[in-house]
ZARO-404992 format. One record per residue (C-alpha): x, y, z. Coordinates in pm, whole numbers, plus 50000, padded with zeros to 5 digits. Layout:
residues N
XYZ;...
END
This chain:
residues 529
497154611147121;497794592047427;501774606947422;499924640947608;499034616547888;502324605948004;503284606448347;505574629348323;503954661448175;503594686448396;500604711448385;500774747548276;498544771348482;497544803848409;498034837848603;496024866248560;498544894048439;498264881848062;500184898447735;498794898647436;501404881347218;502004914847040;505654931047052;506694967547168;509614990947226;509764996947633;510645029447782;513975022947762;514405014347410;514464974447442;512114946447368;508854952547563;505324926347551;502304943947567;499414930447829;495904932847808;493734962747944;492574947248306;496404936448299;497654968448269;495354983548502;496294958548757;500014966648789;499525003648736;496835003949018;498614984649270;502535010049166;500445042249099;499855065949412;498225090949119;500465128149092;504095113749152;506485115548847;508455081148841;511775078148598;510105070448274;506335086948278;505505123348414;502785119248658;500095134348459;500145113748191;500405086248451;497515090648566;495805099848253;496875060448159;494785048748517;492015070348431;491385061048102;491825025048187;489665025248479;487005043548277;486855019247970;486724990848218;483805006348424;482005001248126;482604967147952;483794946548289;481974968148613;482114938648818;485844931448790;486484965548791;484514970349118;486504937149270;489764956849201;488954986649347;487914972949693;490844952249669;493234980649640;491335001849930;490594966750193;493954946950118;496524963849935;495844994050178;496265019949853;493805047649942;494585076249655;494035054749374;490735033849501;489645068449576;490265083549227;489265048549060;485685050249195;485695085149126;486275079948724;484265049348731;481115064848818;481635095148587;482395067048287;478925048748367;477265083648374;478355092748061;477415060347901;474445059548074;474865026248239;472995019948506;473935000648866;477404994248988;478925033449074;477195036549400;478764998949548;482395004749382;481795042549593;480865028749900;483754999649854;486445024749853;485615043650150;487075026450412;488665057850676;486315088150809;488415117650614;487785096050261;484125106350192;485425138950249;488765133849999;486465115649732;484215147649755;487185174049678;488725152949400;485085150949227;484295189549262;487585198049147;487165177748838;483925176748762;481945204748962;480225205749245;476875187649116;477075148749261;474985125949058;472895101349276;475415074149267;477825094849450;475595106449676;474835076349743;477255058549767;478985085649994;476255083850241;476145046750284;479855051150390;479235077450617;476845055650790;479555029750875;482265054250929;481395086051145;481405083351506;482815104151771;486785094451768;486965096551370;485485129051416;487825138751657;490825128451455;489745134451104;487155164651136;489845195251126;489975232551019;492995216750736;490005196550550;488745217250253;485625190950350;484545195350690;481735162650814;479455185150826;479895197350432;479795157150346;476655157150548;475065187550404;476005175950042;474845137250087;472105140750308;472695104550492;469885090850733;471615080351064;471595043151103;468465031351266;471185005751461;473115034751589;470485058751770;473425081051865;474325088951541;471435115951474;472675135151808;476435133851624;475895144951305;474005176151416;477075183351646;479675178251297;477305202451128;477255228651444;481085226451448;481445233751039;478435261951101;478985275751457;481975264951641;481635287151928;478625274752044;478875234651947;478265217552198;478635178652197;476245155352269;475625147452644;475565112152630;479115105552478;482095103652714;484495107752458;483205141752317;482515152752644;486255143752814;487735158952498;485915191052505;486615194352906;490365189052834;490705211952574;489255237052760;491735239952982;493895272053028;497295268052858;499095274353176;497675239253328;497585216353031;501175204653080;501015188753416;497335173253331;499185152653110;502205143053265;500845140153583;499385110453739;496865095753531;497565120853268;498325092152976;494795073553095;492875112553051;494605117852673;493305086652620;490025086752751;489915128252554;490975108752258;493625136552191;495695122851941;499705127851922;499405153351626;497365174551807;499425175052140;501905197752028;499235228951929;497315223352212;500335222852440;501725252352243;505395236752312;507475209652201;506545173052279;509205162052588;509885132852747;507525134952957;504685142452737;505995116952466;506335090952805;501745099752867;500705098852497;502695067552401;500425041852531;497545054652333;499255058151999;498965034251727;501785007651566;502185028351245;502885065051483;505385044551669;506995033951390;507315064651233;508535085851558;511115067251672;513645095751579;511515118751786;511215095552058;514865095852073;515445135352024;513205138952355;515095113352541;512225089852590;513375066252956;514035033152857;511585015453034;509285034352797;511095028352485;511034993052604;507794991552547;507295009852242;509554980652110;507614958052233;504534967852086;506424974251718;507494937251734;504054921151907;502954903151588;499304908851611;500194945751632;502214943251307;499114925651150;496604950851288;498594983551159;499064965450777;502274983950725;504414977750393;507854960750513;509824995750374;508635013850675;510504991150916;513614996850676;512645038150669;512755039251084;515685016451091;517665041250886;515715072051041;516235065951402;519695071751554;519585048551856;520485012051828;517565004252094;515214999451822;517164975351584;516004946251714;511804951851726;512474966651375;514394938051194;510994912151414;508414934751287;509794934650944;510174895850953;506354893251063;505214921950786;506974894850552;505134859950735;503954853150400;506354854150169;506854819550032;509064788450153;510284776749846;511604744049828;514164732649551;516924757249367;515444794149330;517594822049107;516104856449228;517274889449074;516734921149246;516714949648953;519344977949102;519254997448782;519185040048745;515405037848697;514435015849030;515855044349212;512785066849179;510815073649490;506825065149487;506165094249665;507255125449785;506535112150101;509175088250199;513185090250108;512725049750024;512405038349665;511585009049442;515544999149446;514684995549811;511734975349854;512904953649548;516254942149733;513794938650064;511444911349906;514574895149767;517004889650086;512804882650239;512964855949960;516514843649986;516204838550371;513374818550393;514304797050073;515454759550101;518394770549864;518684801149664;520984822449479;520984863849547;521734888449264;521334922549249;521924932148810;521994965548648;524554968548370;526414944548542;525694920548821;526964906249162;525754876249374;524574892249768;525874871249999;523814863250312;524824844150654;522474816250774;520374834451017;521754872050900;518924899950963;517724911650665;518174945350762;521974940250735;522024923450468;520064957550259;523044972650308;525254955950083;523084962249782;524544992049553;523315008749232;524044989248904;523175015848652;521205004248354;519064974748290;520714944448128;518154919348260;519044891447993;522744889848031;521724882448455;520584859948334;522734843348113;524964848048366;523774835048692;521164808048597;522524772248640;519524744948662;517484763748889;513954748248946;512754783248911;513474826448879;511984851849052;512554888348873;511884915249134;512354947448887;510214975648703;510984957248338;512594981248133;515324959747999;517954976947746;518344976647395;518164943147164;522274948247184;522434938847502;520414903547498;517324907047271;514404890047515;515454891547862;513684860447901;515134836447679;518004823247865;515594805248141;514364768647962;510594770947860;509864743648145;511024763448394;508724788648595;509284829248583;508004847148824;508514885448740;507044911648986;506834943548874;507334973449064;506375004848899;503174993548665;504975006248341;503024991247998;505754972847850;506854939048006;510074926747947;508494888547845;505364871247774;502874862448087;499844846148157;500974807648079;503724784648002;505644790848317;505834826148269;503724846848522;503834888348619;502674897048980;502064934549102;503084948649432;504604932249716;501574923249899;500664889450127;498054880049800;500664885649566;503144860249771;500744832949758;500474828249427;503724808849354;503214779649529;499944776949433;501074777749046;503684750949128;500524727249274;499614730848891;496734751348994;495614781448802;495714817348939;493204847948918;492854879149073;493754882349447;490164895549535;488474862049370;489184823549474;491344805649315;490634786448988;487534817749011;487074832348617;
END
């Protein structure tokens, strides 16, 4: 036997996302590989922002797929179940579908009356003050309004870490179905002996849900106290307290935030009042008002800061933004001023993207169905964050080959040292999905491939197993975009691996596969079962 213990065999590590070795049809009529269920979960959690239709499955029955796979999981593996669904809430930063996970998880253990588990994965997944609140409306509608003790539970132990006097200025509004007080009422959480303010606060949430009129904050907090003085203030005068001296240190100090300047105001956000509430707004705001910053005429020793603080990269760790939002503003935002703090911020959102040494083939899928939007919410799409991870990929590369494929395919050229953002441009639509004739076409000796794409390959006509063309010894990476069932090869082992999501765990993973060392789940350690 001693010919397995040559020097030059190489190991084969497992990854995580495994198929089961049985055969399908994918949604788009070609060769698909079916994976097992905490497989499938996996990419459909970290894809799925629960409602939204994407190009092959209808939203409901989306989501019907995530709920009955969280549900059957809940009860034959609670403990990895539980690990994903902090994970998806703590580091993948996806709130709707932790939320709806724990949700179903605790009504699967109550109906098969196991004990333990529901109240932790609850308390996991609440990680922002307005959540207990969201978690609430989504189990009422669904289930009623009686809350079994896990959810109670679980709910309160949150509210405990989460409810002070800013989150309840920013999150406790007339627009929530679930005021803090109704969370309170319905949980019945103990303040936290550590916090002997708390008891004082949640009598005031429960006064403003009750009896608005006559709430009146506690004495002993500044911020309550500031805020309530400030909004008191006739209409006529609240325009030059902010932009007057030491108006941007008194919005701060209120803790008035930017979306509810412009009702209190009762006018338009200028210049001027843009120029005071700046300084207290956070990364992600900035980001995403750059357009109005620039419709107001924001002075540009102002907007000279607001591009500093984009591209500080300690801010861009703090606000855990996905790299499409710097592409979003870039095309949102009609001044040039901002290019260059969006294309830094962008490079720091991607710091951990891999360095891989050698010859790397990556194919960006540009086909009809990566065109779909996640969400309703942002004119970006799959297309878009698929050609962002591969120019991320190509830049940083010791040598590497660009191709976007569809029906056909075309190499993407990039200059040494060429901002990515540029480079986006010059990637087009490719209409359908002929992933194995890519390829055939484009791989030449690489050391390894890297398939950013949703997986829905074509018919057998056009290439039978969009796979085969890469040499067995060579490692495929595929990451998959949109958490359809069907992949488009085997994965688990033998060089062929399936990541979800574009995330910093997800990026780690390659080079610690081509150390010969196994991978698990990004919420365990590695070589962790």
């Amino acid at each position: 036997m001693s010919r397995f213990n040559t020097r030059t065999a190489r190991p084969s590590p497992a990854s995580p996302v495994r198929s089961t070795g049985k055969r399908t049809v994918n949604h788009n009529g070609g060769t698909g590989f079916q994976r097992d269920a905490r497989s499938e979960l996996f990419l459909l959690a970290v894809a799925n922002l629960v409602g939204q239709d994407t190009f092959y499955e209808k939203g409901g029955a989306r989501d019907d797929r995530y709920t009955a796979l969280v549900r059957g999981l809940a009860v034959t593996d609670p403990e990895w179940t539980t690990g994903l669904l902090r994970w998806l809430r703590s580091d993948a930063h996806l709130r709707t579908a932790a939320l709806v996970g724990a949700a179903e998880f605790t009504r699967a253990r109550l109906d098969a009356g196991a004990p333990g588990h529901s109240r932790q994965a609850v308390d996991a997944v609440l990680q922002r003050a307005d959540e207990p609140g969201e978690l609430l409306a989504y189990w009422t509608s669904r289930y009623g309004r009686a809350l079994p003790k896990p959810l109670k539970r679980g709910v309160a132990d949150a509210v405990r870490r989460l409810y002070h006097a800013r989150s309840l200025l920013k999150y406790d509004t007339a627009s929530k179905g679930y005021r803090f007080g109704d969370v309170l009422e319905l949980t019945h959480p103990s303040p936290d002996p550590a916090k002997p303010w708390q008891g004082e606060l949640f009598r005031y949430a429960l006064d403003r849900r009750h009896r608005p009129d006559e709430a009146v904050p506690p004495a002993s907090d500044r911020l309550l106290a500031a805020n309530r003085e400030l909004l008191a203030l006739p209409v006529e005068q609240r325009r030059a307290a902010v932009t007057a001296e030491g108006g941007a240190e008194r919005l701060a100090a209120a803790g008035l935030t930017w979306e509810a300047l412009a009702g209190w105001l009762r006018g338009p956000l200028d210049a001027a009042v843009w120029s005071a509430v700046i300084p207290s707004m956070g990364p992600m705001a900035l980001v995403r008002n750059l357009r109005n910053f620039d419709q107001a005429g924001v002075p540009d020793e102002v907007a000279d800061e607001v591009a500093r603080r984009i591209a500080d990269p300690d801010e861009v760790r703090r606000s855990r933004q996905f790299p499409f939002r710097y592409l979003a503003a870039h095309r949102h935002a009609p001044s040039l001023r901002w290019g260059h703090a969006l294309e830094t911020a962008l490079s720091h959102s991607l710091g951990n993207v891999p360095a891989l040494p050698g010859r790397t083939l990556i194919l960006v899928d540009r086909s009809g169905s990566m065109f779909d939007r996640p969400s309703a919410q942002t004119q970006l799409n799959r297309a878009d964050s698929a050609a962002i991870f591969g120019t991320a990929l190509k830049v940083r590369a010791a040598d590497a080959d660009l191709v976007e494929f569809g029906t056909t395919s075309r190499v993407v050229r990039v200059a040494p040292g060429e901002a990515v953002l540029r480079v986006l441009d010059r990637f087009t639509d490719l209409g359908g999905t002929d992933t194995a004739q890519a390829v055939r076409t484009h791989y030449r000796g690489h050391d390894r491939v890297v398939v950013v794409t949703d997986e829905q390959t074509g018919r057998d006509h056009w290439g039978g197993d969009a796979l085969a063309a890469v040499p067995a010894h060579v490692p495929l990476y595929t990451w998959n975009l949109a958490g359809y069932a069907p992949g488009h090869g085997p994965s688990g082992a033998a060089n062929r691996h399936t990541f979800g999501g574009l995330g910093d765990a997800a990026f780690r993973l390659i080079p610690l596969l081509e150390a010969g060392r196994d991978a698990t789940w990004p919420w365990l350690e590695p070589d962790a079962r």
